[in-house]
C-alpha positions as a printed Julia matrix, in Angstrom:
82×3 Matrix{Float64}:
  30.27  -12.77  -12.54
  26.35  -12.93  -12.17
  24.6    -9.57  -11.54
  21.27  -10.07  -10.31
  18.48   -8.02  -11.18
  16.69   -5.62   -8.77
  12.68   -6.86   -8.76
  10.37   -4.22  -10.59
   7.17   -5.22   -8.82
   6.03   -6.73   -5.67
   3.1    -8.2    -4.2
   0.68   -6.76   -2.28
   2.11   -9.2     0.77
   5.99   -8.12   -0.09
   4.32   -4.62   -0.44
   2.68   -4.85    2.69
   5.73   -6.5     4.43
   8.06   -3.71    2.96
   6.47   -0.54    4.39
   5.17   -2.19    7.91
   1.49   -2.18    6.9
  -1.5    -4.09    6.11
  -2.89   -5.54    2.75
  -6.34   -3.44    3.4
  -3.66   -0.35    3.8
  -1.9    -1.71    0.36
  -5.13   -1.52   -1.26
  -6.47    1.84   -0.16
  -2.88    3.25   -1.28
  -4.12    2.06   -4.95
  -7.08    3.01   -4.37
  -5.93    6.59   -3.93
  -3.21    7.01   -6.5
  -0.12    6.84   -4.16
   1.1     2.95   -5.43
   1.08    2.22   -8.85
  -0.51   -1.41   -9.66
  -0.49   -3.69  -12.52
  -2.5    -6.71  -13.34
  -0.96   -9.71  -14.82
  -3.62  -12.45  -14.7
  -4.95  -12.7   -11.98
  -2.17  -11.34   -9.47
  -1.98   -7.51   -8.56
   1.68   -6.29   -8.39
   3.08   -3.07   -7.0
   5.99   -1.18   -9.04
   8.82   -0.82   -7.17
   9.32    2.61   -8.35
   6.02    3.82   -6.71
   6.39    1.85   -3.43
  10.42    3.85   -3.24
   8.42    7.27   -4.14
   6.01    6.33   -1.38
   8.43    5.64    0.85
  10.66    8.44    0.44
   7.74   11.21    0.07
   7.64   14.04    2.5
   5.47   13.03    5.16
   2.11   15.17    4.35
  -0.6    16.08    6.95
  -2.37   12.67    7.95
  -1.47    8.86    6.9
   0.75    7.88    4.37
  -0.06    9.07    0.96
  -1.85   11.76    2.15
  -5.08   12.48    1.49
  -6.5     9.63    2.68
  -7.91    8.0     5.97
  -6.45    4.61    6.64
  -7.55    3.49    9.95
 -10.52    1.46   10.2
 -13.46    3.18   11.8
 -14.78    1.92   14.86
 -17.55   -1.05   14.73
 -20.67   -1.72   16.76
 -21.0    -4.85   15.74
 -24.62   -4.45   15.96
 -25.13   -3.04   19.48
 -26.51    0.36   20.08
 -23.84    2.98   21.66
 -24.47    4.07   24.99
């Protein structure tokens, strides 16, 4: 009988896909503290143990992860508001 092992890390796509956000979401999370990241090489991978923590946190006042602001700001694109 095979048991199969439970992944450790993810990517930021599997991270993303995981907890129904975007990458630029992924990243502020790591940017913040709430996901824990490693580098190996090149590639940035998410512990599984911090994405479950995330996920199971009490929701706090504002985004996930708290303290932080993640939706994007509207743009002018260069014109001048009314």
């Amino acid at each position: 009988m095979e048991t199969l092992m439970e992944p450790l890390v993810l990517s930021i796509n599997e991270t993303a896909k995981a907890l129904g956000i975007g990458r630029s979401s992924v990243y502020a999370l790591i940017k913040s503290g709430s996901l824990d990241a490693i580098k190996i090489g090149t590639r940035t991978l998410l512990t599984t143990a911090s994405i479950r923590r995330l996920a199971q946190s009490e929701p706090a006042s504002g985004p996930i992860g708290g303290g932080s602001d993640l939706t994007a700001s509207p743009k002018h694109h260069g014109r001048k508001p009314n």
